[in-house]
VOSE-640606 format. One record per residue (C-alpha): residue number from 0; residue in one letter; x, y, z. Coordinates in pm, whole numbers. Layout:
# VOSE-640606
node num=NUM residuo=A x=X y=Y z=Z
...
//
This chain:
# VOSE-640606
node num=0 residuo=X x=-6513 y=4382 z=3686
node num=1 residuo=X x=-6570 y=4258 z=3329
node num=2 residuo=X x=-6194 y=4139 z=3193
node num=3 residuo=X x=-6288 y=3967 z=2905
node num=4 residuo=X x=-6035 y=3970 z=2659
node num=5 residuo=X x=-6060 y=3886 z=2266
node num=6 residuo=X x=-5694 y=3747 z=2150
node num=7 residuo=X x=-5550 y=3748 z=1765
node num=8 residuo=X x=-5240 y=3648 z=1586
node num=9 residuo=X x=-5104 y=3645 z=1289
node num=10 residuo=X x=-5061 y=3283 z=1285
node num=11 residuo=X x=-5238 y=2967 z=1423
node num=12 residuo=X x=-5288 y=2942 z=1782
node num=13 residuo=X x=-5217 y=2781 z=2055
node num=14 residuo=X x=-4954 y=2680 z=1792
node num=15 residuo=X x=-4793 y=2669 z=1481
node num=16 residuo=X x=-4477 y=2474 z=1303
node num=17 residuo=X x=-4264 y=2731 z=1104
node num=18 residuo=X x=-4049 y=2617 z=833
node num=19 residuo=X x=-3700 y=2738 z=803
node num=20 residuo=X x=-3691 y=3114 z=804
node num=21 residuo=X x=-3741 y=3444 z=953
node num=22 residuo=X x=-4038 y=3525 z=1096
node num=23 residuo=X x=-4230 y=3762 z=1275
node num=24 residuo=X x=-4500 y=3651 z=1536
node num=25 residuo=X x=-4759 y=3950 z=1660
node num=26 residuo=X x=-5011 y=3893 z=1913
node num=27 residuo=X x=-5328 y=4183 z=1990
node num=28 residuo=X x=-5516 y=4165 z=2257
node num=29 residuo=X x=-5878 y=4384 z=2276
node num=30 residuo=X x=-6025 y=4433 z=2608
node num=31 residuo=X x=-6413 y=4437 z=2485
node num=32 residuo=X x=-6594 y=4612 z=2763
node num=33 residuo=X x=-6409 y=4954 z=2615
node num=34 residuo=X x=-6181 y=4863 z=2305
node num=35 residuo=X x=-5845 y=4879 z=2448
node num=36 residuo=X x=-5597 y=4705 z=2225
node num=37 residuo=X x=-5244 y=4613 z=2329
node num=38 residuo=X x=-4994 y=4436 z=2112
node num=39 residuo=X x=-4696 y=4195 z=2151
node num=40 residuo=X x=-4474 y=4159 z=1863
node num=41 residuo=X x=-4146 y=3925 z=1864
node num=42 residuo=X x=-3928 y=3742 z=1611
node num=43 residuo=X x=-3823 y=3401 z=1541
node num=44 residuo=X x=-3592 y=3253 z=1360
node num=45 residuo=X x=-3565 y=2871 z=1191
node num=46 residuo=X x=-3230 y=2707 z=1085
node num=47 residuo=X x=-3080 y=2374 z=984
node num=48 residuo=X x=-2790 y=2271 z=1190
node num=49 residuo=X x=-2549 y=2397 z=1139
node num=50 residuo=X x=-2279 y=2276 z=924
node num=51 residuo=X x=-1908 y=2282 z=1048
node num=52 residuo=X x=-1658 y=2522 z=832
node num=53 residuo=X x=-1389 y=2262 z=588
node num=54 residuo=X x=-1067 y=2312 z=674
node num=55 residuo=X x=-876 y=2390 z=338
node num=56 residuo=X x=-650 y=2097 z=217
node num=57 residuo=X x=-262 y=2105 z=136
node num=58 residuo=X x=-269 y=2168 z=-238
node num=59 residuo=X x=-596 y=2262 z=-284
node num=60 residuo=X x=-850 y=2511 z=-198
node num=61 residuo=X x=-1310 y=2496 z=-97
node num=62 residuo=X x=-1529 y=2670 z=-318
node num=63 residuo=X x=-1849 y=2735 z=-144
node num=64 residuo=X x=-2178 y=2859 z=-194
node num=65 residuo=X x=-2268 y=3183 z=-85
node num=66 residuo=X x=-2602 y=3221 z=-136
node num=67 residuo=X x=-2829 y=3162 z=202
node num=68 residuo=X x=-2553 y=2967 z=317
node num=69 residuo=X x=-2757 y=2918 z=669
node num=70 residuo=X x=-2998 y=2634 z=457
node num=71 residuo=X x=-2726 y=2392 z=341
node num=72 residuo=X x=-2387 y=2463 z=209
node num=73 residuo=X x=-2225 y=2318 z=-114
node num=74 residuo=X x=-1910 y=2310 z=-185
node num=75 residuo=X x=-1656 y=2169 z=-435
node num=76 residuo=X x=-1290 y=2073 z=-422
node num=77 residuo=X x=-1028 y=2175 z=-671
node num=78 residuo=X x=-677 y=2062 z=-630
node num=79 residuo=X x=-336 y=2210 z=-740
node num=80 residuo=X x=-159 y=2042 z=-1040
node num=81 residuo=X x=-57 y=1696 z=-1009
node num=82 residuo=X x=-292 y=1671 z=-716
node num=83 residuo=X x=-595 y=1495 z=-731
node num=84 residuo=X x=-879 y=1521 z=-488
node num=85 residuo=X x=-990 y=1245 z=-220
node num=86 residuo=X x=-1193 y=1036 z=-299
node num=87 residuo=X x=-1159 y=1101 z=-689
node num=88 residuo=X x=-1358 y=1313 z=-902
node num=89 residuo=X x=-1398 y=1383 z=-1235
node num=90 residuo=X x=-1305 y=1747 z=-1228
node num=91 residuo=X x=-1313 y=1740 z=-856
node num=92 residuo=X x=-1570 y=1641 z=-576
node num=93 residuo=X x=-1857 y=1815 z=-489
node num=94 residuo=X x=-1939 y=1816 z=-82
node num=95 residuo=X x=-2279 y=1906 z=91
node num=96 residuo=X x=-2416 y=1977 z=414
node num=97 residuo=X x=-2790 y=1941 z=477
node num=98 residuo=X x=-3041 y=2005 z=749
node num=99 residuo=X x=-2859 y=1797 z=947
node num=100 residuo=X x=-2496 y=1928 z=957
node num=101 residuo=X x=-2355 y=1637 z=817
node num=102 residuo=X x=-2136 y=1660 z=506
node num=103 residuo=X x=-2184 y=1443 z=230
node num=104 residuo=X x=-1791 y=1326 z=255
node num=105 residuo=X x=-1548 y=1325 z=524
node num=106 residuo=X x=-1288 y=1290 z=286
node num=107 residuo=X x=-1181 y=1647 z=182
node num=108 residuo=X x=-782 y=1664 z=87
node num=109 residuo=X x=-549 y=1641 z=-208
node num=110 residuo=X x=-278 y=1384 z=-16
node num=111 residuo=X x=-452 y=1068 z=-84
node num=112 residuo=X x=-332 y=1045 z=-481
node num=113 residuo=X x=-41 y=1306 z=-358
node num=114 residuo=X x=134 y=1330 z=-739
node num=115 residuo=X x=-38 y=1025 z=-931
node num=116 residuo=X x=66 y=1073 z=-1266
node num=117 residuo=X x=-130 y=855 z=-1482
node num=118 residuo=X x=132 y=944 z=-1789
node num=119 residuo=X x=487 y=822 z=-1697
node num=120 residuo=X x=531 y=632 z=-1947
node num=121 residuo=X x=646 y=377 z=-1721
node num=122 residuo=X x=619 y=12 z=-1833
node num=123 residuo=X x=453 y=-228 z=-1561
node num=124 residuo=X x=278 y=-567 z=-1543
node num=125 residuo=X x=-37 y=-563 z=-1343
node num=126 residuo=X x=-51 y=-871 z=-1123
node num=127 residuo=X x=-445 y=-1011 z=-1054
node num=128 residuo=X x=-473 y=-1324 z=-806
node num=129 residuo=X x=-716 y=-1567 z=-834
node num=130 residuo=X x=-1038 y=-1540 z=-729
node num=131 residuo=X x=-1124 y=-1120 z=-671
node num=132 residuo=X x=-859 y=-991 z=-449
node num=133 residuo=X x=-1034 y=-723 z=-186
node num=134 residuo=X x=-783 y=-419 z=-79
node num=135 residuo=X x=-537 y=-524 z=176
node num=136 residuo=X x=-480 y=-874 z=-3
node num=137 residuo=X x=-146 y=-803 z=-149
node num=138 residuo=X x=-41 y=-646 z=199
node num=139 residuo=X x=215 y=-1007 z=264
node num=140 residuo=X x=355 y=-958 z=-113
node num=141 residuo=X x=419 y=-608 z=-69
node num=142 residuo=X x=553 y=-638 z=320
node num=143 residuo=X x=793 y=-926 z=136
node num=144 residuo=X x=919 y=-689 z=-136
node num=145 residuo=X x=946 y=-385 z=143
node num=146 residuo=X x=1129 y=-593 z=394
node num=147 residuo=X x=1428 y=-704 z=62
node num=148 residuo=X x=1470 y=-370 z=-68
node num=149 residuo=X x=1534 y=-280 z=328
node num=150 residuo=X x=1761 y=-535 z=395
node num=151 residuo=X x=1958 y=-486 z=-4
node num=152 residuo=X x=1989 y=-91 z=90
node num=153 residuo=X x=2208 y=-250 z=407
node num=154 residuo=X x=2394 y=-508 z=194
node num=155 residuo=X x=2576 y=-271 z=-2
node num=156 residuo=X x=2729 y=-113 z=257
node num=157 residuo=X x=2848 y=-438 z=399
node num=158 residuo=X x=2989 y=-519 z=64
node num=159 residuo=X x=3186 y=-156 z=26
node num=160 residuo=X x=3302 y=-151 z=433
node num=161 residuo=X x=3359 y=-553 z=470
node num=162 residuo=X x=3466 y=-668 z=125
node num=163 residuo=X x=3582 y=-349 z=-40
node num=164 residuo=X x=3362 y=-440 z=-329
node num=165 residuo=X x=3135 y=-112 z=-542
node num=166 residuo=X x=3025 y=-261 z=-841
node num=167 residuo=X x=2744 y=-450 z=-717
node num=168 residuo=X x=2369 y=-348 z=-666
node num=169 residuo=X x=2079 y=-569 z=-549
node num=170 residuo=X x=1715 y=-368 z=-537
node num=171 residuo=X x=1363 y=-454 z=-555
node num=172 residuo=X x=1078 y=-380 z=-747
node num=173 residuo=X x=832 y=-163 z=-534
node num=174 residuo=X x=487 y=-269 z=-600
node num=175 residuo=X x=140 y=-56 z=-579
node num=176 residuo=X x=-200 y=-236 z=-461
node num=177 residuo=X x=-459 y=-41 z=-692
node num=178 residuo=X x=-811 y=-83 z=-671
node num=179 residuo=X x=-1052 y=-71 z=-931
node num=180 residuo=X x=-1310 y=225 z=-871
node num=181 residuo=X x=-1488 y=245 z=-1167
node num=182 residuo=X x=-1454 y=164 z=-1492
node num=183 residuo=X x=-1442 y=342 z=-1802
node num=184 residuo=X x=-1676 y=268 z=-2140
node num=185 residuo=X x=-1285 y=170 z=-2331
node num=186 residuo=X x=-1198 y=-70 z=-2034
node num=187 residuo=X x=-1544 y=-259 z=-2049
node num=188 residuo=X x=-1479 y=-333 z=-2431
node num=189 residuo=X x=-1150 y=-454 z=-2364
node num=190 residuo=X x=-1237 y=-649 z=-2051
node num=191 residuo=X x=-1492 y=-840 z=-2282
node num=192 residuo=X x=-1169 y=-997 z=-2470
node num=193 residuo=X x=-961 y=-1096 z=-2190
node num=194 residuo=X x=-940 y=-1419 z=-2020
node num=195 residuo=X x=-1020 y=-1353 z=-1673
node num=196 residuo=X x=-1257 y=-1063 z=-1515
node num=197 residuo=X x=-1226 y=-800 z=-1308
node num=198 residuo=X x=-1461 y=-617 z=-1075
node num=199 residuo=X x=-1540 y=-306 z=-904
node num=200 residuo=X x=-1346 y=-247 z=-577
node num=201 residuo=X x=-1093 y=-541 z=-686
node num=202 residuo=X x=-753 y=-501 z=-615
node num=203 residuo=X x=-463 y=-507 z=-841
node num=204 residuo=X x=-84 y=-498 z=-822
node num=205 residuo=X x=113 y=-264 z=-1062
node num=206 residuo=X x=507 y=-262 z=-1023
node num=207 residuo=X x=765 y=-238 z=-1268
node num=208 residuo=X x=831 y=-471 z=-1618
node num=209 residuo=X x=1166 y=-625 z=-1618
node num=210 residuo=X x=1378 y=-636 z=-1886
node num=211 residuo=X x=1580 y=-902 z=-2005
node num=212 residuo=X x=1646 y=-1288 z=-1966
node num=213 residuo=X x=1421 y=-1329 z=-1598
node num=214 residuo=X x=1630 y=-1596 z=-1403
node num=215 residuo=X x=1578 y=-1732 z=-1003
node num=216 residuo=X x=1915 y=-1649 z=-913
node num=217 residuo=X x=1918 y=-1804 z=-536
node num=218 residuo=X x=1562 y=-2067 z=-488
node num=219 residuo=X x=1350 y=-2074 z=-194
node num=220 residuo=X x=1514 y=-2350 z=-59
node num=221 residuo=X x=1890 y=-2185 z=-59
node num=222 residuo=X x=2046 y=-2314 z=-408
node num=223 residuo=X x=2214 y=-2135 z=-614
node num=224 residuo=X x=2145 y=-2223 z=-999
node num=225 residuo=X x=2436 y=-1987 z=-1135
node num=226 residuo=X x=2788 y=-1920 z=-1088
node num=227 residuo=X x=2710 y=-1536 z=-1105
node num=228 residuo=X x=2491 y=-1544 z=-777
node num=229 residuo=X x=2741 y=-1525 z=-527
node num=230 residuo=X x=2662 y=-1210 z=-465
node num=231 residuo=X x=2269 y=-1297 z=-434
node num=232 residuo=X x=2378 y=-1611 z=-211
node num=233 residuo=X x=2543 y=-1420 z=31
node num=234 residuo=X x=2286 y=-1158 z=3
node num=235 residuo=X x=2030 y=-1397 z=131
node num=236 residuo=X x=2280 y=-1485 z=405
node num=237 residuo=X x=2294 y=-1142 z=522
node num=238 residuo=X x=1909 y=-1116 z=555
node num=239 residuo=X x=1946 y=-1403 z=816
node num=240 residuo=X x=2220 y=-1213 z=1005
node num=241 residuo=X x=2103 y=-890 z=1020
node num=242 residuo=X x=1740 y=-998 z=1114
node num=243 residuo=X x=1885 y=-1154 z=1443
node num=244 residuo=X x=1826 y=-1483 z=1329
node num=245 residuo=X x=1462 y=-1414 z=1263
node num=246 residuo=X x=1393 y=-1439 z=897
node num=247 residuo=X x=1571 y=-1508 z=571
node num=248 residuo=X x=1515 y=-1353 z=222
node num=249 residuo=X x=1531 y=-1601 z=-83
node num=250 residuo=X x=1357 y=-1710 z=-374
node num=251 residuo=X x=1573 y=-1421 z=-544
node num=252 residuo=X x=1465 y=-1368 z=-912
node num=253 residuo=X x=1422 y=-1113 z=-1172
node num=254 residuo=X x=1710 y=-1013 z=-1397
node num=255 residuo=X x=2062 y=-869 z=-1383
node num=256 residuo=X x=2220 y=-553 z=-1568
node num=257 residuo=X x=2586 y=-452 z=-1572
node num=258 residuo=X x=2607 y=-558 z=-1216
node num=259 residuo=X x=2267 y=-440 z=-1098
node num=260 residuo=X x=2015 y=-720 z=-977
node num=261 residuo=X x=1650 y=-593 z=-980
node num=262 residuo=X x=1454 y=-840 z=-796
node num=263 residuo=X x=1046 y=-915 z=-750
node num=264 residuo=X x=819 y=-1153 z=-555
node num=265 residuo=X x=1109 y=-1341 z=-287
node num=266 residuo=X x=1021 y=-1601 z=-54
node num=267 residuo=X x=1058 y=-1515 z=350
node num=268 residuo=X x=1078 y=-1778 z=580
node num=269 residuo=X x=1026 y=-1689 z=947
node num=270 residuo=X x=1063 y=-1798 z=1258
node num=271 residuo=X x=696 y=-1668 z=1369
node num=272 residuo=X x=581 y=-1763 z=1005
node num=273 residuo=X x=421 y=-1450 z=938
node num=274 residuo=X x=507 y=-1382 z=557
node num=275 residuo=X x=209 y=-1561 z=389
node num=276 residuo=X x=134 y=-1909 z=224
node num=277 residuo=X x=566 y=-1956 z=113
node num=278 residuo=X x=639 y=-1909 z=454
node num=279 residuo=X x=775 y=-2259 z=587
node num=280 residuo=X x=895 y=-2094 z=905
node num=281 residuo=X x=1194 y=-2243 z=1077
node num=282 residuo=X x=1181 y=-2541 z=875
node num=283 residuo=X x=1238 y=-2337 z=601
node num=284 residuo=X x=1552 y=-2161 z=743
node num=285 residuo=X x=1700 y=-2513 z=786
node num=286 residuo=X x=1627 y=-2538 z=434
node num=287 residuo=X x=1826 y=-2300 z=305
node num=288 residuo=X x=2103 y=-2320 z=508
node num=289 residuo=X x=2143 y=-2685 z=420
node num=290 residuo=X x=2184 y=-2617 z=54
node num=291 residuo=X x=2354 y=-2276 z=76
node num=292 residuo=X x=2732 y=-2289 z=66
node num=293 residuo=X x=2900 y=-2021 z=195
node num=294 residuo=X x=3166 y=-1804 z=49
node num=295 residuo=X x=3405 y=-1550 z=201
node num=296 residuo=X x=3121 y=-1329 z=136
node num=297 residuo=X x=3001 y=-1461 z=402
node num=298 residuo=X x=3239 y=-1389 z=657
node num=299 residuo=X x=3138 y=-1291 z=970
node num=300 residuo=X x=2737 y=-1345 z=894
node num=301 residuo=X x=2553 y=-1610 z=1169
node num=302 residuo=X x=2439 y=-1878 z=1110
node num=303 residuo=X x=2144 y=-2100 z=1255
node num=304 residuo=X x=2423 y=-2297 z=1435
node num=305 residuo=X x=2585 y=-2000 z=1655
node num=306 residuo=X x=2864 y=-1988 z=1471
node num=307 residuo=X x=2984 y=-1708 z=1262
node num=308 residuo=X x=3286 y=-1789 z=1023
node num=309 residuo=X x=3323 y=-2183 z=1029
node num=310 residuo=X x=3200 y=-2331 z=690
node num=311 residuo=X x=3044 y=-2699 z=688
node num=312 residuo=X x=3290 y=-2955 z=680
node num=313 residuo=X x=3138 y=-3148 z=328
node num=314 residuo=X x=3179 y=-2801 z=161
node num=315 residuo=X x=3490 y=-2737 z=-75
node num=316 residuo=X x=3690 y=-2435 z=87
node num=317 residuo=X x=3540 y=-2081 z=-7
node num=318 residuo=X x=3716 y=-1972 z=-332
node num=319 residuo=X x=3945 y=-1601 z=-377
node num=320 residuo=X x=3797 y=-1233 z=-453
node num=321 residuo=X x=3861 y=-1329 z=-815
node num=322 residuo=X x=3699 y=-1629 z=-871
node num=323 residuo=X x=3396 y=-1488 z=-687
node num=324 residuo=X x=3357 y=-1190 z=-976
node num=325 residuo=X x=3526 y=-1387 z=-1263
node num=326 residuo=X x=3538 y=-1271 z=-1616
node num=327 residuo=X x=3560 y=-1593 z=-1696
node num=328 residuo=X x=3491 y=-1989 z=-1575
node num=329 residuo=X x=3603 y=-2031 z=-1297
node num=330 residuo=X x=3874 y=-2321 z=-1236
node num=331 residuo=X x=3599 y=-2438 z=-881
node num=332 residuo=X x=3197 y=-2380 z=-830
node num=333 residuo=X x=3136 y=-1984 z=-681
node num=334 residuo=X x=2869 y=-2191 z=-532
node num=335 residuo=X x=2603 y=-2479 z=-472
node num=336 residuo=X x=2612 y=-2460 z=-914
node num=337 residuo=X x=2356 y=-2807 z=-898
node num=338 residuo=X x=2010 y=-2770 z=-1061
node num=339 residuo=X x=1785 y=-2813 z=-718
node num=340 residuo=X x=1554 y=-3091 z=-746
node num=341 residuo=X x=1197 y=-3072 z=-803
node num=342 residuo=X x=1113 y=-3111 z=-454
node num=343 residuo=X x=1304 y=-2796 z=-401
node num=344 residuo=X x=1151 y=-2575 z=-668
node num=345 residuo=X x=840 y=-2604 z=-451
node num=346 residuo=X x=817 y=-2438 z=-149
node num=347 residuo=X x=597 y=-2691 z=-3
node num=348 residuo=X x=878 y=-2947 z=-55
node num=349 residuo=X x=1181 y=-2801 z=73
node num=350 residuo=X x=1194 y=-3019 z=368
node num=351 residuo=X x=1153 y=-3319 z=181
node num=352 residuo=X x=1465 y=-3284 z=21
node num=353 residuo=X x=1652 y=-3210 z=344
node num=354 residuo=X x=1497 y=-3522 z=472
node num=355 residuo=X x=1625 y=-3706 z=175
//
């Protein structure tokens, strides 16, 4: 019996690559001994991967495409006022998803720059260190600013419940790392005229101006340079204490209003010397407390000895509530009121002048 059989198709055989589409595949078959015909018809389908639906962000919403969605998807971010999209845009950031499934950026929310306001009006100095900082290097000067304003929102309390004293307040400055993404055509004209350079994906540090005479109130090796800084003094005392004997908070400077000390940029020394390059560790606890004379402030804070309230015998006795906050000179030093040496304005040299 003659089965001889004559095959056709609409496309290419034994095979064919179809693009992305939809497609339909039909196969005939003739028997030729008496004409028979018989068809197969079937359809197939070609798609990218597909891409994975964007949750929509806090404070903002996904515009997408929605024409043939199945070859690629594009969509855009927009975020609420105030908001700005992550990573930045100029009017917002565009997202796509190719053959692969992959989106163009993982980053698709409005939290990142939650409420930047470029237009406070806020006056700030913008700190650069030498060289071309990378993001992350002003981690140790931020963690040291952090760690005082944690330690001063304690203080006051201890003042108030221990001293009965209200009038004072000692805060920090709370500084920003920024990074330099791009730059703008203005910025590049200026940056022609300034003495030092700046670069893409360098990072900055923006925190608050301060106003008025700047003075070091209490140094980095414990001294205090005015009769004002009792307060600041015993405040660096208090950081000792309250740490468990772990750390102390000094090099206090910036300026003072109506009883308000606004502080930047101290000096920690730790036991575990973790706070950067001004970090002399325990030495430089033993530092400060051998130039830091204590005052009734003081009462009740440790010191590096074990003790708690007794004062070093070669210091005068602490003087009265009112010659701590006086309105005028005071008839004995509030405290250690001797310009510290040169060895002591350098961290590096603290020791050497407790050695001396």
């Amino acid at each position: 019996m003659n089965t001889e059989l004559q095959l056709t198709s609409n496309y290419e055989v034994p095979s064919y690559t179809f693009p992305w589409g939809d497609f339909t595949v039909q196969y005939s078959a003739t028997k030729l001994t008496n004409g028979l015909r018989t068809e197969c018809v079937f359809n197939i389908t070609v798609r990218p991967t597909p891409c994975d639906s964007l949750p929509v962000p806090k404070h903002g919403t996904i515009l997408c495409n929605d024409w043939s969605p199945d070859y690629g998807q594009f969509c855009l971010l927009a975020c609420e006022k105030t908001y700005s999209p992550s990573p930045p845009g100029r009017l917002g950031t565009w997202m796509i998803c190719g053959d692969d499934g992959r989106w163009s950026s993982q980053r698709n929310d409005c939290d990142f720059y939650h409420k930047r306001n470029f237009f406070t009006k806020t006056d700030v100095v913008v700190k650069k260190q030498q060289g071309v900082a990378k993001p992350g290097d002003w981690k140790l000067y931020i963690n040291r600013c952090t760690t005082g304003q944690r330690l001063a929102s304690k203080f006051i309390p201890y003042l108030q419940n221990n001293h009965n004293i209200n009038q004072y307040t000692v805060r920090f400055v709370k500084p920003i790392e920024a990074i330099i993404d791009e730059w703008s055509s203005v910025t590049a004209i200026v940056a022609r005229f300034l003495k030092f350079k700046l670069g893409k994906d360098e990072a900055l540090l923006i925190e608050e101006r301060l106003h008025g005479k700047f003075v070091t109130f209490v140094t980095d090796c414990g001294s205090g340079i005015k009769r004002e800084i009792a307060v600041l003094a015993a405040f660096a005392h208090f950081t000792y204490h309250e740490s468990g004997g772990e750390f102390v908070v000094c090099n206090l400077q910036g300026v003072e209003d109506q009883c308000v000390y606004t502080l930047t940029n101290p000096v920690i020394h730790s036991k575990d010397g973790t706070y950067g390059d001004t970090d002399l560790g325990s030495d430089g606890i033993d530092a400060f407390f051998h130039h830091h004379v204590c005052t009734v402030l003081c009462s009740n804070l440790a010191r590096p000895s074990g003790d708690y309230t007794e004062l070093i015998s070669n210091q005068e006795p602490p003087p009265p509530y009112e010659e701590l906050f006086p309105y005028g000179p005071p008839p004995v030093p509030l405290i250690n009121l001797s310009i510290p040496s040169e060895e002591c304005k350098i961290s590096a040299h603290c020791m050497m002048s407790v050695a001396h």
